[in-house]
Each structure stands twice: as structure tokens, then as C-alpha cells.
N, C-alpha and C positions, 0 to 999 in steps of 0.2 A: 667357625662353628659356634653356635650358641651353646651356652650352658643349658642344662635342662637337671638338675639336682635338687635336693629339697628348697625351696621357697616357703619361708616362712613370716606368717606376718607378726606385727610387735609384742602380739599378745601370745605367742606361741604358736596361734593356729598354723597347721599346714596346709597347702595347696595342694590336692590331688597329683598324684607325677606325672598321671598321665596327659591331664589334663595343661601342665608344664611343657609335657613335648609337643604336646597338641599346638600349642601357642608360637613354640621355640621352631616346631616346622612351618608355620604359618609365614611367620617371620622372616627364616631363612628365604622362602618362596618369595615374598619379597623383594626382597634383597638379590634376588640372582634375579628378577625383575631387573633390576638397576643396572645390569651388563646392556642390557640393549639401549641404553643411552647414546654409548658408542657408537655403534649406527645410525640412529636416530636425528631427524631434525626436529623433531619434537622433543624438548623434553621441559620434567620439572622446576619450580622455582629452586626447589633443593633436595637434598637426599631427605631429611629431615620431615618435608611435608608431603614427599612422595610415601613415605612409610607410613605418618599418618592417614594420609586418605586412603592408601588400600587398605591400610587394618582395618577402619570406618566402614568399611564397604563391603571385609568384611564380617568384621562386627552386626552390621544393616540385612546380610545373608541369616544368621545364625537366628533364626525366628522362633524357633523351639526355646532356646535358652531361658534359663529362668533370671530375675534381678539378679542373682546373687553369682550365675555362674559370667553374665557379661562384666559384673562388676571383678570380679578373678583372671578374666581374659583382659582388661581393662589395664587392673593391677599389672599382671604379669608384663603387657608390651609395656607400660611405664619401668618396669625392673629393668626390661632388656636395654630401652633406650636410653637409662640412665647409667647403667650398671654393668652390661655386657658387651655395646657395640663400644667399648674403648680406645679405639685406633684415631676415633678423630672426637677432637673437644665440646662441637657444638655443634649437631648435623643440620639446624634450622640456618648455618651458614656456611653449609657444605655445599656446595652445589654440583649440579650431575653434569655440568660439563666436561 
């Protein structure tokens, strides 16, 4: 389960929370994406770049958005991937096999 709790950036500012679970569910959905590897004969180069191209995608969905809220939603999946999927060291050599 993803964290979804204050995010805060260096200068203090907060992140909206809602807008945190907004990301942190996006994420999750994702990621339980990555079960059907298992069965799959297709699958990604790694977990790592499977996450980013769907965030990207969508990211690419979210058209209403202004600069500053893609750049938050931005933020936030670099917090998760840096800071919350901690179970594996380096997901760009994780692979979904």
C-alpha cells in the first residue's frame, strides 16, 4: 500500500492530500497492472519503465490539468518511486518476469 500522508516540498509547501491519494491510487492501479505479467507473453522491458509509461499516459489523459498541478502529480510518482516502492533497490532493473 502506498503512503498517501503530508508531502511536503523543501520550502515547506504542501501538496494538496487529496490530490496525494489521487496519485497514490493511480499508482497502485498500476502496479496490480503488473500481476498480469504472470500470464502474459508479453511483457515489459522492467517494472520500472512499465510504471513510467503508464503514469506518462496518464499524465497525456489528464488535459484539463494546469503546469503546476502535472508538475505535483510529476513530483509525487518521483516521491513514490524513489521513496515508497521500497521492497526492490532499482525497479529500471527489476524485471516483470
Amino acid at each position: 500500500m502506498l503512503v498517501t500522508g503530508p508531502h511536503l516540498y523543501e520550502d515547506g509547501t504542501e501538496i494538496d492530500s487529496s490530490l496525494t491519494a489521487h496519485v497514490a491510487h493511480v499508482i497502485s492501479q498500476i502496479l496490480e497492472e503488473c500481476e498480469e505479467f504472470v500470464e502474459s507473453h508479453s511483457y515489459p522491458k522492467s517494472v520500472g519503465h512499465f510504471l513510467r509509461q503508464r503514469f506518462s499516459l496518464y499524465l497525456d489523459s489528464c488535459k484539463s490539468d494546469t503546469q503546476e498541478e502535472r508538475q505535483m502529480k510529476e513530483d509525487l510518482f518521483d516521491w513514490h518511486i524513489r521513496y515508497d516502492i521500497l521492497s526492490v533497490h532499482n525497479l529500471e532493473t527489476f524485471y516483470a518476469l
